[in-house]
Structures are given as C-alpha cells and as structure tokens.
C-alpha positions as CSV (number, residue, x, y, z in Angstrom):
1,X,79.5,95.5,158.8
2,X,77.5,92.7,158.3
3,X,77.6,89.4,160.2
4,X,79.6,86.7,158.5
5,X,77.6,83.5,157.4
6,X,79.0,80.6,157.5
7,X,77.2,77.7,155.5
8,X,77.9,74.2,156.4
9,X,77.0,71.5,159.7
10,X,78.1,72.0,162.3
11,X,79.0,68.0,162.5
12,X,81.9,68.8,160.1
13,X,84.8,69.3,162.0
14,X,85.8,71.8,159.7
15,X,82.7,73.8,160.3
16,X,83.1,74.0,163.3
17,X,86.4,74.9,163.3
18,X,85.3,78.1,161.7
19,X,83.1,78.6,164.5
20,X,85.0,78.1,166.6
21,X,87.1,81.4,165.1
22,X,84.4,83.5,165.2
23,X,83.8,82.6,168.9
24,X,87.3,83.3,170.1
25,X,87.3,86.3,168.5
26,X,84.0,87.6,169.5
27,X,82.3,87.7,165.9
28,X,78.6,87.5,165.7
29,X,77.9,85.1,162.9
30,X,75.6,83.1,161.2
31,X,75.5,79.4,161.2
32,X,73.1,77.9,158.3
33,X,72.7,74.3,158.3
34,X,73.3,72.6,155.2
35,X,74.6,69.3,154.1
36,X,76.9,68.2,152.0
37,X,76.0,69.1,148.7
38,X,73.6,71.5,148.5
39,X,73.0,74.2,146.3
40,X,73.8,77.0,149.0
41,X,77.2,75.2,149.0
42,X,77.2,74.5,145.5
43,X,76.9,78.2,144.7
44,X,80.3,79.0,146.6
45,X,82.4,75.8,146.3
46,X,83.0,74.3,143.0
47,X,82.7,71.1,144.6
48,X,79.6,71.2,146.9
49,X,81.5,70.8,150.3
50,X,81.9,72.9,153.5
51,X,82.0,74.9,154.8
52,X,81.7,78.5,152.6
53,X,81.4,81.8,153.9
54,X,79.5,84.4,152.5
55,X,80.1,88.3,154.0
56,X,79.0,90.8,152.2
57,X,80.5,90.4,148.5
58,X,83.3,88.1,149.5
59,X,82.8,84.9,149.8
60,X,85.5,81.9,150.2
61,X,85.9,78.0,150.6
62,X,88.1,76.0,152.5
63,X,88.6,76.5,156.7
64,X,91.6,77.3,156.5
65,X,91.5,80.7,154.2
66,X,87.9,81.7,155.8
67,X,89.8,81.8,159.0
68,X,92.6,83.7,157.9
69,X,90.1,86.2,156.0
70,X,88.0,86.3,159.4
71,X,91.6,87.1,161.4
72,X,92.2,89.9,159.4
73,X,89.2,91.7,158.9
74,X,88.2,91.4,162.7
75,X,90.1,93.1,165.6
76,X,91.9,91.3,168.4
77,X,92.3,88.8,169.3
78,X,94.2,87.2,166.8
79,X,94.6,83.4,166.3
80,X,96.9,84.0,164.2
81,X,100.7,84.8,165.3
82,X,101.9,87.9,164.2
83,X,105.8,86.2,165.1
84,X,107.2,85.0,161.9
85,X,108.2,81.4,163.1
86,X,105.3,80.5,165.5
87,X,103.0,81.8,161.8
88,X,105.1,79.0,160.2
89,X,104.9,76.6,162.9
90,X,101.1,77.2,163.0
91,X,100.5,76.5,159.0
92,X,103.0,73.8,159.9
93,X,100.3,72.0,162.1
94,X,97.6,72.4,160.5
95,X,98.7,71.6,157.0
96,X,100.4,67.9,158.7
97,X,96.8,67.5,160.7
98,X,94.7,68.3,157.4
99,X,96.8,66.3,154.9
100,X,97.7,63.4,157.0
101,X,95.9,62.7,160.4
102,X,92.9,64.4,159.1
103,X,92.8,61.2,156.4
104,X,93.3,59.1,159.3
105,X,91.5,60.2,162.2
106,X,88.4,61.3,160.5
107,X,88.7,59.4,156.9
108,X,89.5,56.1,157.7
109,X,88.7,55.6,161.4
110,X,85.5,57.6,162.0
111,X,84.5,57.2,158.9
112,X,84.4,53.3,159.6
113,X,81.9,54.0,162.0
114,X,79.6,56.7,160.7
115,X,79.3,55.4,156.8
116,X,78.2,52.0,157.8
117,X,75.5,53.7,160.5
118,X,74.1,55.9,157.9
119,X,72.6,52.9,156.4
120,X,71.6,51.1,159.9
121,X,74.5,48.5,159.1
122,X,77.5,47.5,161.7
123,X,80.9,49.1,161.9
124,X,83.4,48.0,159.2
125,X,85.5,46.0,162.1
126,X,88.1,45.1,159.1
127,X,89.2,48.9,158.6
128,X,89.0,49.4,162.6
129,X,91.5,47.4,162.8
130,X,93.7,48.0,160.1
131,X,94.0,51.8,160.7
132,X,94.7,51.8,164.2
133,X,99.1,51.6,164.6
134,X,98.3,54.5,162.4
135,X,95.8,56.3,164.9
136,X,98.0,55.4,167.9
137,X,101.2,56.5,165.8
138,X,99.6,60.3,164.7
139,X,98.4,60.9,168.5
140,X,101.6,60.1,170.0
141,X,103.1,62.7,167.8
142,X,100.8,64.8,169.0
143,X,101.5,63.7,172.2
144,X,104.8,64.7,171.7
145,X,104.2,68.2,170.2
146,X,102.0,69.6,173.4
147,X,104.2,68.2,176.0
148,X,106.3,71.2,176.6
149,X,103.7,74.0,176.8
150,X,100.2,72.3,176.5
151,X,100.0,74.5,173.2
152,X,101.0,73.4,169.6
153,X,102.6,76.2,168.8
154,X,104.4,78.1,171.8
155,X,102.6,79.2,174.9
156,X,99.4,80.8,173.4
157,X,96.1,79.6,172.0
158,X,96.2,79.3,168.1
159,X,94.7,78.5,165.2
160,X,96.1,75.1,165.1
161,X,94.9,74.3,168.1
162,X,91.6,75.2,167.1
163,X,92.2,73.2,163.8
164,X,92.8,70.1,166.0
165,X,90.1,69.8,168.7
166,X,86.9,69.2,166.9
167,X,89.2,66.0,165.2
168,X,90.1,65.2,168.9
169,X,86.3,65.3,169.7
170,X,85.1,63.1,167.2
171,X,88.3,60.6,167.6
172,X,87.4,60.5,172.0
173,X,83.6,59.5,170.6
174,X,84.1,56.3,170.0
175,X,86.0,52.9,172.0
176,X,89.4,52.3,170.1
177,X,90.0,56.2,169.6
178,X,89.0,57.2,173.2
179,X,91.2,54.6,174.6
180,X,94.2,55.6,172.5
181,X,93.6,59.3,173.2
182,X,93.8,58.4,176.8
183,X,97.4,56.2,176.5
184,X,98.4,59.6,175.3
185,X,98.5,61.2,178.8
186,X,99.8,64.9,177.6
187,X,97.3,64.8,174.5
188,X,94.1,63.6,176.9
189,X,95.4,66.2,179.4
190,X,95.6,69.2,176.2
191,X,92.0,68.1,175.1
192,X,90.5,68.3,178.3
193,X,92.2,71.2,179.6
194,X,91.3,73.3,176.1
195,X,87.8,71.5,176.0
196,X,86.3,73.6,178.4
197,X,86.8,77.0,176.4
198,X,83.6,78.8,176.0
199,X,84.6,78.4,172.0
200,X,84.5,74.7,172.4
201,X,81.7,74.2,174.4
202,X,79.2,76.7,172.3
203,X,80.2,74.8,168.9
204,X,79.3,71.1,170.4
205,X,77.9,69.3,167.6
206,X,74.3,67.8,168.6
207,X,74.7,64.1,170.4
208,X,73.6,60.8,168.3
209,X,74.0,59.2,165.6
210,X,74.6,60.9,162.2
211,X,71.6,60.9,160.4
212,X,71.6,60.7,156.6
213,X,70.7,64.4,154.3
214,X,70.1,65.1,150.8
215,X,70.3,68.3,149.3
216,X,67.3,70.9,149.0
C-alpha cells in the first residue's frame, strides 16, 4: 500500500490535524509543503485550500473526511469510536469547534494577529478586543466539556480531541488567548496534559512569525 500524502502546511491547524491522525495511528506518510492556493491543491480541492490527500487513486478534501477515510483503511488504533453515542458525541465536537469556535479562535482572533504581520503592520487592537467575551465564552465551554474525564468525548483519546489541540496551540501563542486559556484551569490542565503526546509534539509547526507564500 502506498504511503498517504498529505498536501498542505503544516501551520494550518487543520493540516496538522491530519497529521496528527496518521501519527496516532502509526501511518507513514508524506507531508508536502504547500501554501494556500497552489496548483497541487488546486488539482484536488475545487477551491485551492488544505489540506488534500492523495493515496493511490483516491484522493479527498476537507480534515475531517481524510481522517475518517485514513481510520478506516488503517488498522488499530482507531480514533474513531466504534460506540454509537460517543461516534455522535465526537462529530458533535468537532462540527461545534469547526463551525463556531474555529471562526473565532482562529478567524477572528488569530487572524487579528497574523494578517496584519504578514504585511510587517501592528495587530488590529480594534478586533482583539471586540472578539474576546467571545473567546473567553467558547473556552469555558470547553472548560466545562473536559472537566469530568479530561477527554471530550468519554475516557479515551479521540478524534475530537485531536481536532481541538492544534486550535488550542495557536490560541496559547499569543497574550489575550494564553491568559484566557489559563483562567480556564481544566482546559490549560487538558492542553498540557495531551500536549506532550508524541502526535503533538512531532506535528509542532515551525516557531516565528508567519511568513507570506504565493503559489508555484
């Protein structure tokens, strides 16, 4: 069988959840660096963005159904549940964090930060400000949902936890999200805690500033 490739950066959260899939699961892949955009992306999403997969003859878009091919095609272990409810309370997760905090966290906040650097400018202060009730509000749900088991969905390891930490990452990265993740005791203490898995630590984006791309 031939090693999955997975087409993206490995900046985007969502890339690297996808990594971070094949690393729990002890798939050798490929990881080939692309940015937003170009043609290798292009060729697999209708809209240029990652990341894509390519395997063989299938290939796919979106995280989401590239890990759920990936879960099926490769043995154990599964990040998946096989239980009926903790399946629907995983796709619960991670359709609230990619809908709704994702737009948030990542969207609005980071975003804030990164945009403006791109272009050597300051941080837009104005939408700081105005996002965060909202950041504080999403992370003390979250809060909330880990407190009983330090999982999101029962007392295993899933995909939507995976889904989650590379968003928690980037959030803990800079001042106003890093001290709201901390004022969310259980949540800092669920990062940290699933931080040090070998997944986690192999997929750490590169330190610094974002640096602008174009497309080959």
């Amino acid at each position: 069988m031939p090693k999955p490739e997975i087409i993206g950066s490995v900046r985007s959260t969502y890339t690297r959840v996808v990594c971070m899939v094949c690393e729990e699961k002890g798939i050798e892949y490929v990881l080939t660096e692309k940015p937003l955009g170009a043609p290798e992306l292009k060729a697999i999403h209708p809209f240029g963005k990652m990341p894509v997969l390519r395997h063989g003859d299938v290939e796919l878009f979106e995280s989401k159904a590239i890990a759920t091919y990936l879960d099926r095609v490769f043995p154990a272990p599964h990040v998946f549940p096989a239980d009926p409810h903790h399946a629907a309370l995983t796709e619960q997760w991670v359709s609230l964090v990619n809908t709704v905090m994702d737009r948030t966290l990542i969207r609005t906040y980071i975003f804030a930060y990164i945009v403006p650097m791109l272009s050597g400018d300051e941080p837009d202060r104005k939408a700081i400000e105005a996002v965060m009730p909202a950041v504080q509000a999403q992370l003390g749900v979250l809060d909330q949902a880990v407190a009983a088991t330090g999982y999101l969905v029962g007392d295993a390891f899933t995909f939507a936890d995976i889904n989650l930490l590379p968003i928690l990452h980037r959030v803990g990265q800079f001042p106003e999200g890093a001290k709201a993740l901390a004022a969310a005791s259980r949540l800092a203490a669920y990062y940290d805690r699933h931080a040090a898995r070998p997944s986690f630590v192999r997929t750490m984006p590169p330190s610094g500033p974002p640096r602008r791309t174009t497309p080959n």
